[in-house]
C-alpha positions in Angstrom: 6.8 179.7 38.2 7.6 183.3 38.8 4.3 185.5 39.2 3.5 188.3 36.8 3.5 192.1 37.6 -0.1 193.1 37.9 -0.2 195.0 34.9 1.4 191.9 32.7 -1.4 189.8 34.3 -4.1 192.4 33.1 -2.5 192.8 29.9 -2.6 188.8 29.6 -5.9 188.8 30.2 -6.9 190.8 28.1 -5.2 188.8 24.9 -6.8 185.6 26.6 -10.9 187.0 26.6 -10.3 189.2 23.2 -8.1 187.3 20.9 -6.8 183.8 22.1 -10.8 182.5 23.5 -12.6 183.6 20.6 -9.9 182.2 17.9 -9.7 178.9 19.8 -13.3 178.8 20.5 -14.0 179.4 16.2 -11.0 176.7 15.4 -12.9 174.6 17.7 -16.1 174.7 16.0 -14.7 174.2 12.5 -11.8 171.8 12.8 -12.1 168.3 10.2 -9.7 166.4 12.4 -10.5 164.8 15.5 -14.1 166.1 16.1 -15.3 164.4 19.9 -11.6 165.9 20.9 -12.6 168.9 19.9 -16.2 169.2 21.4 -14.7 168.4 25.1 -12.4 170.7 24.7 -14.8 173.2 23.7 -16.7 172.7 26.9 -13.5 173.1 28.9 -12.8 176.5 26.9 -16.6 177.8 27.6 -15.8 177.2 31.4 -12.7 178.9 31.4 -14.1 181.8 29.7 -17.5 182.0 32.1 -14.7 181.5 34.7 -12.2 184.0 33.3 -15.4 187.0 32.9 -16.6 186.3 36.7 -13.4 187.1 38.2 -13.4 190.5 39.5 -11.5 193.8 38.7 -9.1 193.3 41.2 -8.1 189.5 40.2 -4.8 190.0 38.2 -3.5 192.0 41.7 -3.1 188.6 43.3 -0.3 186.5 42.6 -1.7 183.3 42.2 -4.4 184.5 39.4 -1.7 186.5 37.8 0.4 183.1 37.8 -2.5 181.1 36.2 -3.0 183.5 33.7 0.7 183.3 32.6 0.1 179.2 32.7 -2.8 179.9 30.6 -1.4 182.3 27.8 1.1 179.5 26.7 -1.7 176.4 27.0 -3.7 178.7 24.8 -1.1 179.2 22.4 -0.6 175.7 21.7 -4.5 174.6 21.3 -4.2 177.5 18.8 -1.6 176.1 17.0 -2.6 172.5 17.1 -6.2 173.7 15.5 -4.4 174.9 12.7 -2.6 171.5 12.3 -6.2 169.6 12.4 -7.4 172.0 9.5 -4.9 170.4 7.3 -5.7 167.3 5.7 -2.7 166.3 5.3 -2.4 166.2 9.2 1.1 167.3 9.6 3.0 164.9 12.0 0.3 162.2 11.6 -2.8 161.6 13.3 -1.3 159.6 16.4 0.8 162.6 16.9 -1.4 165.3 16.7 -3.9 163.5 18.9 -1.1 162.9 21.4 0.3 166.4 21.5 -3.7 167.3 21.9 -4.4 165.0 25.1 -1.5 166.9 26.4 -2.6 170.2 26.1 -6.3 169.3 27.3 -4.7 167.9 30.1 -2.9 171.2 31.0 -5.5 173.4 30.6 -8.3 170.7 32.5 -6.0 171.1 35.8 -5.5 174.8 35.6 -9.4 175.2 35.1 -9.5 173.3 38.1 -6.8 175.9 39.6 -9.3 179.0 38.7 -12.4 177.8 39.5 -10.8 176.3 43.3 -9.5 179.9 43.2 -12.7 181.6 42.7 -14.4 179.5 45.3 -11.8 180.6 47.9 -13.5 184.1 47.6 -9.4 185.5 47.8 -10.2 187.5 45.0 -13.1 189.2 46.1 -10.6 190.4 49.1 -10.9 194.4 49.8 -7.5 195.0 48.3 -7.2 198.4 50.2 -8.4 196.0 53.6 -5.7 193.0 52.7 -3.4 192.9 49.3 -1.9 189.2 49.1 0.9 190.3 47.4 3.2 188.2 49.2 4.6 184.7 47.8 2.5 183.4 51.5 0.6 185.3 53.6 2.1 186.6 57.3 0.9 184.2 60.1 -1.8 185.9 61.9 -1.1 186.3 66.0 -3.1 184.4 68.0 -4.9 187.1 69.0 -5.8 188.5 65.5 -9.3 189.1 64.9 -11.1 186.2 63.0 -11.5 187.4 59.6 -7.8 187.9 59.9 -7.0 184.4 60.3 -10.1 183.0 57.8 -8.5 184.6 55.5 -5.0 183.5 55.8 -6.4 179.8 56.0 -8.4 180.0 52.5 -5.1 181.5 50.8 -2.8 178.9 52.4 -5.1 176.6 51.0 -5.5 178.1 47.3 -1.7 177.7 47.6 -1.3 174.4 48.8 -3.3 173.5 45.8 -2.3 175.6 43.3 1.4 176.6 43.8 4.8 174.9 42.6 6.3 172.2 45.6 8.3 175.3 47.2 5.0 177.3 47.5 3.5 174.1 48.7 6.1 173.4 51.2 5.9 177.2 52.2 2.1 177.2 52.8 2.4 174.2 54.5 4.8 175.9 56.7 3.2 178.9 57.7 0.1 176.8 58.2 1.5 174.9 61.0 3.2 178.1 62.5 -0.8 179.1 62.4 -2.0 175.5 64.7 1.3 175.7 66.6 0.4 179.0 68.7 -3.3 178.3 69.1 -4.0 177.8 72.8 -7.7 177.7 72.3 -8.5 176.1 69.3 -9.4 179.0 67.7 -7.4 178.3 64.0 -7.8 174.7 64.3 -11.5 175.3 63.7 -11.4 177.7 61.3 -8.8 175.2 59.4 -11.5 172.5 59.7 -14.6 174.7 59.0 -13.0 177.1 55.9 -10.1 175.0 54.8 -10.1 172.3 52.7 -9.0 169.2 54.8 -9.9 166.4 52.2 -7.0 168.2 50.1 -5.0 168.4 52.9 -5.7 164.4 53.9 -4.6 163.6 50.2 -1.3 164.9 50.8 -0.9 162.0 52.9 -0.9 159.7 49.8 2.1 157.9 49.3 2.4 159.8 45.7 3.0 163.1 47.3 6.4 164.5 48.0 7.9 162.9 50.9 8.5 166.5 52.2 4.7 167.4 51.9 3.6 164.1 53.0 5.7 164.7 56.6 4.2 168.5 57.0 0.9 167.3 56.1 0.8 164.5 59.0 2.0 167.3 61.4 -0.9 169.4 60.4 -3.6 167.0 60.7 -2.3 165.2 63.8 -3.0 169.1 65.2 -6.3 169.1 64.0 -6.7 165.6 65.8 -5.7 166.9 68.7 -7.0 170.3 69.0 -10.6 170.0 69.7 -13.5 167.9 69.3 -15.2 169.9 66.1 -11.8 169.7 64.0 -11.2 166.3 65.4 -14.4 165.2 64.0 -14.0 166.9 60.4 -10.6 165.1 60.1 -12.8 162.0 60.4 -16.0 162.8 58.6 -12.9 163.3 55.5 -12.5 160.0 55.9 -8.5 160.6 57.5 -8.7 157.8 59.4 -7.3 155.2 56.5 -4.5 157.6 55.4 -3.4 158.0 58.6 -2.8 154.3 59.0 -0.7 154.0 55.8 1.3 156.6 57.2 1.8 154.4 60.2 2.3 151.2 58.1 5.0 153.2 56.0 8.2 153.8 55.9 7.9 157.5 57.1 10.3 158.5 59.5 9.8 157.6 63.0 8.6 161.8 64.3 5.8 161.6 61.3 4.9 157.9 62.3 4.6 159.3 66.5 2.3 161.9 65.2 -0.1 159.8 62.9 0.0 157.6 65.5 -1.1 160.5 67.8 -4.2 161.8 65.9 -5.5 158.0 65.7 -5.2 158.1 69.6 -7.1 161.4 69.0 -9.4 160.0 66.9 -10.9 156.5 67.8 -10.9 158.4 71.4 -14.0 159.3 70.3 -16.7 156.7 71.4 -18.9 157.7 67.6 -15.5 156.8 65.8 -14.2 154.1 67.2 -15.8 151.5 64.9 -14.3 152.9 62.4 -10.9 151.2 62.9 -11.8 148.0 62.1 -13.0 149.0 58.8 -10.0 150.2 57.8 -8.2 147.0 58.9 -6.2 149.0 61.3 -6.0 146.8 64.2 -3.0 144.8 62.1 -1.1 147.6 61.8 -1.1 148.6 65.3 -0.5 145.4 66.9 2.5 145.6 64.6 3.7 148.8 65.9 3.5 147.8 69.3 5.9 144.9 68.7 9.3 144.9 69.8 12.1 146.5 67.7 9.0 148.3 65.2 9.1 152.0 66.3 10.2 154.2 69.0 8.6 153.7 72.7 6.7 157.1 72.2 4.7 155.4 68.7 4.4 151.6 71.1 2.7 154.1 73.7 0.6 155.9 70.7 -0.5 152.5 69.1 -1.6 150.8 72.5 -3.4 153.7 73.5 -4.9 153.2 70.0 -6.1 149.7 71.1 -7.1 150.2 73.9 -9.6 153.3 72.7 -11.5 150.3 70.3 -11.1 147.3 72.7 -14.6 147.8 73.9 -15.8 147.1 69.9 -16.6 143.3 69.7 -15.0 142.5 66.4 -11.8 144.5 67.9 -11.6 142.2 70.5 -11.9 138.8 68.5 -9.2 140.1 66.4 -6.7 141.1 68.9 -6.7 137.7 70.2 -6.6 136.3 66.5 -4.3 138.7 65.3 -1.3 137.1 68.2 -2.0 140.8 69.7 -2.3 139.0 73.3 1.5 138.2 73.7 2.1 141.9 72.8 0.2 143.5 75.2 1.7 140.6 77.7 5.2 142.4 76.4 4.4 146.0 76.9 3.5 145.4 80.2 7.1 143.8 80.8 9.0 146.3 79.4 7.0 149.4 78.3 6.8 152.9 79.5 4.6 153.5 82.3 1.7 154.8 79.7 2.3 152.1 77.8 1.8 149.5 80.8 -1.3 151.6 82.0 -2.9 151.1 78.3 -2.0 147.3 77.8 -3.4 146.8 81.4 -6.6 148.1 80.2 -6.7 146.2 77.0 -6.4 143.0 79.2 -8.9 144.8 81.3 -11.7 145.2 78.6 -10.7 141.5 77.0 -10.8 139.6 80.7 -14.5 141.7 81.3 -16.1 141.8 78.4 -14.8 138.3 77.3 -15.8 134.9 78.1 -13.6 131.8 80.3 -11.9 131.3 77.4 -10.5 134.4 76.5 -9.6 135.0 80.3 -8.0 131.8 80.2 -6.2 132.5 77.1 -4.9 135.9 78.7 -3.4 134.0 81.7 -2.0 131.2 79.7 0.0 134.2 77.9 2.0 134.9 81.1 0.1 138.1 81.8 -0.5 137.9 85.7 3.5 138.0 86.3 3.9 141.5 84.8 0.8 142.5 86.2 1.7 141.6 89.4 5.6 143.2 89.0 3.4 146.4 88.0 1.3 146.0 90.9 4.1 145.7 93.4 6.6 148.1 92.0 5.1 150.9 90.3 4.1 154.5 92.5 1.7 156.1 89.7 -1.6 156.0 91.1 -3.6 155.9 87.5 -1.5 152.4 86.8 -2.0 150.7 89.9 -5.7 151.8 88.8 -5.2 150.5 85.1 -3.4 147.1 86.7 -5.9 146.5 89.4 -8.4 146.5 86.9 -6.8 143.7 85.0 -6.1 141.2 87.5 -9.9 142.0 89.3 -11.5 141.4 85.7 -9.3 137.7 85.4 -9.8 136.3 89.4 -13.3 134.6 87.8 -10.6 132.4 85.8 -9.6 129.5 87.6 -6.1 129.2 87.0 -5.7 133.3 88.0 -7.2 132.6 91.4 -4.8 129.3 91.7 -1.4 131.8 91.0 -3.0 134.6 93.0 -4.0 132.6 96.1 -0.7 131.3 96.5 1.0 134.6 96.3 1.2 136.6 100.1 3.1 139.0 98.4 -0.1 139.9 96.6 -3.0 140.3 99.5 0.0 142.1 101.2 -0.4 144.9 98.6 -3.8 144.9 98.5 -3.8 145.5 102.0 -1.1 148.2 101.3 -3.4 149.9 98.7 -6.5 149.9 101.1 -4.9 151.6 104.1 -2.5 154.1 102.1 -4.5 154.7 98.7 -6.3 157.9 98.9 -8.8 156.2 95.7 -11.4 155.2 96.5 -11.8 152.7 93.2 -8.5 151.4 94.5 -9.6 150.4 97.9 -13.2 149.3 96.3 -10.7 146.9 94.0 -8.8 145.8 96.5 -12.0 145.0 99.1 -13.5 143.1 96.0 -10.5 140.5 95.8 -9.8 140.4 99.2 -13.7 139.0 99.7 -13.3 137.0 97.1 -10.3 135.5 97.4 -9.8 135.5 101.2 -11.7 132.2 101.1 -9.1 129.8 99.8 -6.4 131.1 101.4 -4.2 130.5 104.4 -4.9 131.6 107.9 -1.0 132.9 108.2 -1.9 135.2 104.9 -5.1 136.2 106.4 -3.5 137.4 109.5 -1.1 139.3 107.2 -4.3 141.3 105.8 -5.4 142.4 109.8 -4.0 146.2 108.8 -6.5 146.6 106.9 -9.3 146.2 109.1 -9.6 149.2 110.8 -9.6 151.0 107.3 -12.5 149.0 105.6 -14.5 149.4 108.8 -14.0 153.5 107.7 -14.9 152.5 104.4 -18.4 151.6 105.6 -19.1 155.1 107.1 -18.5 156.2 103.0 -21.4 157.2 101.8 -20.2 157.6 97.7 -19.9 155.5 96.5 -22.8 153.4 97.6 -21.1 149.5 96.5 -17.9 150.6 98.6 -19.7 149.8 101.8 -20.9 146.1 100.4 -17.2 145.6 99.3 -15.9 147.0 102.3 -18.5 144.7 104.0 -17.9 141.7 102.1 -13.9 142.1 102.8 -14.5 142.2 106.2 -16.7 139.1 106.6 -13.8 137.4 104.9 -11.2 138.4 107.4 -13.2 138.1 110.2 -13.5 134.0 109.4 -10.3 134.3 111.5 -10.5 134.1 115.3 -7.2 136.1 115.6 -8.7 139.0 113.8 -11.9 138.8 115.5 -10.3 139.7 118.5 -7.8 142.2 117.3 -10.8 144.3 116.0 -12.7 144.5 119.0 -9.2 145.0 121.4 -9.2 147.9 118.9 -11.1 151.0 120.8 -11.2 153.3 118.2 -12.3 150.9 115.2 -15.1 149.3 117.9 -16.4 152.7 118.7 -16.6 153.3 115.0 -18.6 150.4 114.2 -20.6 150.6 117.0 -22.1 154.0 116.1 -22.6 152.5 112.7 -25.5 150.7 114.7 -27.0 153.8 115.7 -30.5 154.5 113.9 -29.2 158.2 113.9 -26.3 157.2 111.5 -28.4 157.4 108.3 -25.0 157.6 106.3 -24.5 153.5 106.3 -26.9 151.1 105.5 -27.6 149.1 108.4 -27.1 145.5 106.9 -23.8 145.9 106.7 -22.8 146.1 110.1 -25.2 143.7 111.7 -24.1 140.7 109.0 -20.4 141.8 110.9 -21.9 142.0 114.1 -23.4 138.6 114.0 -19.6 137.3 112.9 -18.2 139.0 115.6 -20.7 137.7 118.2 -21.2 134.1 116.9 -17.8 133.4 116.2 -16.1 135.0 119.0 -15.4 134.2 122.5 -17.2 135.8 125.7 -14.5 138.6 125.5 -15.6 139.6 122.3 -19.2 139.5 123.0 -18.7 141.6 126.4 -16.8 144.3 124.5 -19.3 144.4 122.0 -22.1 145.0 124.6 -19.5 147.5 126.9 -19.3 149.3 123.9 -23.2 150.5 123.6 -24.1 147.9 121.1 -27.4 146.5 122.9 -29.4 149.9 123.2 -28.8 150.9 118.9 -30.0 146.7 118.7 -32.5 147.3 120.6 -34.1 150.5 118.9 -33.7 149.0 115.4 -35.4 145.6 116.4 -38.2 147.7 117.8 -37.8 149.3 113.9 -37.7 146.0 112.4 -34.3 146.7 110.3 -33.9 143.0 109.1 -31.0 141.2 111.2 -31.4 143.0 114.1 -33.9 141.2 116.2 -31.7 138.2 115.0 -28.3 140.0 116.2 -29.9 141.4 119.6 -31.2 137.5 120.4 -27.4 136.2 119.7 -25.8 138.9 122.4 -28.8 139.0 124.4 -28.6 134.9 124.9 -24.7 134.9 125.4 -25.0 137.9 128.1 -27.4 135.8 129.9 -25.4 133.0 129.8 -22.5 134.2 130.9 -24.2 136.2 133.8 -25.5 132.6 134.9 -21.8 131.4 134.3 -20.6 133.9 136.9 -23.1 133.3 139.1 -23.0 129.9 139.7 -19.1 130.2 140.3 -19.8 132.4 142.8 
C-alpha cells in the first residue's frame, strides 16, 4: 500500500465525511434487502464517522492515517454500490451473492475501524508536527541516550505499524524495534516497550498463523523483554507469554528462535511468583523433550534445564519429572552436557533427592546418577558446579544404596578432603564436613587415614564464626576422624593445629561455642594414649578447663575430671617406677 500525499489524504477525507458517510449512512437506513446486515453495518459506519470527526487537523500528515483513508475510500465505494444493488427487487446477482459480496466488504471496513480507532488510541496523531513529523515509512531509532518522550514515542508508532501496516512495514517496525532493545544497557526502552507498547499484540505474533519471518523477530523481541528487567519481565507474563513461548519451543522454528524462547522462559519462571505457571501450561513435556539427546542445540539443552530447574521446587513439577521419564535425562546431561548444563541437572537432582521422599532418592540412584555426579565431582574446576554437584550427592547419602556406592569409593572422601583444605567456599567445606561425619562411620580405617589432611583445616573451621552450623559440621567431621587412633595422635604432634584448639578453650574466645571443642577434647583425652593426654595439658588446656568448670559451661567439669584423673595417674605411674 503506497501512502498518500498529505493533501490527497485531506482531500479523501473530505469525500469520506461529506459525500461517501452520509450517502451510505441514508442507503443504510432505507435498503429492502438484507435489513439485520444493514443495521450492523450501520453501527460500524456511525463509529467510523465519530472516529473519522475526532481525529485532529494534523491526522492526514501522517502516513499511516493517510494510508487508511485511501483503504477506506474504495471500502466505501463498494458499500455504496452494493446498497444500490439491495434497492432493487430484482436483486441483481441473487441474494447469496449480494449477501456474500456484503460480508466481504463489512469485513474490510470492521478491521480498518479497528486500524483507526488503535490509531487514535496511540495518541501519534496528536503529535506536535512542528516537535516530531512521522513522515517516514518507520521512525529513526532513538540513541540510547535520547530523552524519554523521544523514545515513547517511537515505541507507540512502531506499534501502530506493527499492527496496521502491510508485512514489509511489519517486518520493518519489527526491525527497528529490536535495534531500539538491542542498545539499551539500562532497561530504559525495554520498559517503556512493556509500559506504552502493546505486548499482548506483540505475543500474538508468536502464533503459528503469523508469517514465519514475523513470528522469528517477534520471539527476539520478547525474549529481550524477558530478559531485560524485572517490570518488563513481568508484563510479558501478566500477557499471558508464557504458553506461546512454549509452542515456539515445541515448533519447528529454527534452532536461534527456539535458543531465545527458550531463554525468556529461563527468564521467566526465574521468578519465584511465576513459576507455577509452567505447569499450567503443560510445559514441563516440552522441556524434558528439548533436553533430550539429538532435539536442539547444547545452548537450547542448557536453556530448557535451567528451565527445570527454576520450577523443581513446585510439588506437581517434581511428580511429573519423574513421571514424565525426565530422570534419565537429567542423568544424561550430566554425562555429556555443558558445564551449565551439568550445574542445572545437578540441581534438579538436588531439589528431587531434598524435597522428595526414599523413594524418589532411590529412584534417582537406581537411574545411574551418582557415576556422573561423582566424574563431575572429581574432574570439573568450576567452583559454582562442584557447588551445584555437592549438593546432589549430600541431598541422596540418606538413601541407602547412595551411601553403599559412596562408602566404598576412597576416591570420593579423597576429594572431599581436597575440597575442605583447597576450597575457598565456605558451603563447600560445610558440604564436605557434613558427609564426611556422616559417612566416616562405615568406612575403612585405611580411607579414614586418607582424610587426616583435613584435620588441621576443619579445626580452622571451628574458629568461623558465619556461618554458625559450619562449626557443628566442622565439629561433627572431626569427631568422626578422630575415631581413629592414628589421627588422634597426628593432631596433637601437630603444634600449630593444638595451639589453635587449645585457645578455642579459652573463655576469652567468645567467637566459638564452647561445646564444640570440649566433645573433641574428651575424644582426644579418652581415646588417646598418655602422650596425647600430656600434650593436651603441656599445651595450656587445664587452666581454660578449669575457668569454664568454675563457669559451669556444660562438659567441662566432665572434660577437666577425664585429664585431671589421667595426670594423676600417670604422676603415680612415674613415681612408683622411680
Amino acid at each position: 500500500m503506497t501512502p498518500a500525499a498529505p493533501a490527497s489524504a485531506a482531500d479523501a477525507l473530505a469525500q469520506i465525511l461529506q459525500d461517501l458517510l452520509p450517502s451510505v449512512l441514508l442507503a443504510a437506513a432505507s435498503v429492502r434487502a438484507l435489513h439485520s446486515r444493514w443495521r450492523a453495518l450501520q453501527a460500524s459506519l456511525l463509529a467510523l464517522q465519530s472516529s473519522l470527526v475526532s481525529a485532529p487537523a494534523s491526522a492526514p500528515s501522517h502516513p499511516l492515517f493517510a494510508d487508511l483513508v485511501a483503504a477506506l475510500l474504495p471500502a466505501l465505494r463498494s458499500l455504496h454500490a452494493l446498497s444500490v444493488r439491495c434497492q432493487d427487487p430484482g436483486l441483481p446477482g441473487g441474494r447469496l451473492r449480494l449477501q456474500s459480496d456484503l460480508d466481504m466488504v463489512a469485513s474490510s471496513l470492521s478491521l480498518l475501524l479497528h486500524d483507526l480507532s488503535l490509531l487514535l488510541r496511540s495518541g501519534l496523531l496528536s503529535v506536535d508536527s512542528e516537535l516530531s513529523i512521522p513522515t517516514d515509512i518507520v521512525l529513526q531509532v532513538p540513541a540510547s541516550a535520547a530523552p524519554h518522550a523521544d523514545k515513547s514515542l517511537f515505541v507507540r508508532d512502531a506499534f501502530a505499524r506493527l499492527q496496521i501496516g502491510s508485512l514489509d512495514l511489519k517486518l520493518k517496525a519489527l526491525v527497528s524495534l529490536l535495534d531500539l532493545l538491542g542498545d539499551d544497557p539500562t532497561a530504559e526502552a525495554a520498559q517503556i516497550v512493556a509500559t506504552e507498547g502493546d505486548v499482548a499484540a506483540l505475543l500474538r505474533l508468536l502464533d503459528a498463523s503469523s508469517h514465519s519471518a514475523l513470528r522469528d523477530r517477534a520471539v527476539t523481541a520478547v525474549a529481550h523483554l524477558a530478559t531485560a528487567c524485572a517490570a518488563s519481565r513481568r508484563v510479558v507474563f501478566d500477557e499471558g507469554g508464557l504458553g506461546p513461548l512454549l509452542r515456539v519451543l515445541d515448533s519447528g522454528s529454527p534452532p536461534a528462535t527456539r535458543e531465545r524462547s527458550a531463554a525468556a522462559i529461563v527468564a521467566i519462571t526465574g521468578d519465584a511468583g511465576s513459576a507455577w505457571a509452567l505447569s499450567a501450561y503443560g510445559g514441563l513435556p516440552i522441556l524434558i523433550n528439548a533436553c533430550r539427546p539429538g532435539s536442539g542445540s547444547p545452548a537450547l539443552q542448557a536453556f530448557a534445564v535451567a528451565a527445570i530447574k527454576n520450577v523443581s521446587s513446585v510439588d506437581d513439577v517434581r511428580s511429573t519429572l519423574v513421571e514424565e521419564s525426565g530422570l534419565p535425562v537429567l542423568v544424561d546431561l550430566l554425562a555429556s552436557g555443558t558445564a551449565e548444563t551439568q550445574k542445572s541437572a545437578a540441581l534438579c537432582l538436588w531439589s528431587l533427592a531434598s524435597m522428595g521422599d526414599h523413594k524418589t532418592q532411590n529412584q534417582i540412584v537406581q537411574a545411574g546418577a551418582l557415576s556422573p555426579l561423582l566424574q563431575a565431582l572429581h574432574i570439573a574446576s568450576d567452583q559454582d558446579l562442584h557447588d551445584s554437584v555437592l549438593r546432589a550427592i549430600h541431598a541422596l547419602t540418606s538413601a541407602p544404596a547412595a551411601t553403599r556406592i559412596l562408602c566404598s569409593s576412597p576416591l570420593f572422601f579423597a576429594r572431599l578432603t581436597d575440597l575442605i583444605c583447597s576450597s575457598g567456599s565456605f558451603l563447600l567445606q560445610q558440604m564436605a564436613a557434613d558427609m564426611i561425619a556422616d559417612l566416616a562411620p562405615t568406612v575403612s580405617d585405611d580411607t579414614k587415614r586418607c582424610m587426616a589432611p583435613c584435620i588441621g583445616t576443619l579445626i580452622k573451621l571451628i574458629e568461623v564464626a558465619k556461618p554458625a552450623t559450619i562449626q557443628e559440621s566442622a565439629g561433627r567431621a572431626l569427631l568422626a576422624l578422630f575415631t581413629l587412633k592414628s589421627n588422634r595422635k597426628g593432631f596433637v604432634r601437630d603444634e600449630k593445629s593444638l595451639t589453635i584448639f587449645v585457645r578455642m578453650l579459652d573463655p576469652r574466645f567468645q567467637e566459638t561455642d564452647k561445646k564444640y571443642p570440649l566433645s573433641i577434647f574428651l575424644v582426644l583425652a579418652m581415646g588417646g594414649g598418655n602422650g596425647t593426654r600430656r600434650r593436651l595439658v603441656d599445651a595450656g588446656s587445664c587452666q581454660h578447663l578449669q575457668k569454664l568448670a568454675d563457669a559451669d559451661v556444660p562438659g567441662a567439669k566432665k572434660a577437666l575430671q577425664r585429664i585431671s584423673n589421667n595426670r594423676l595417674k600417670s604422676l603415680f605411674s612415674i613415681g612408683w617406677q622411680n
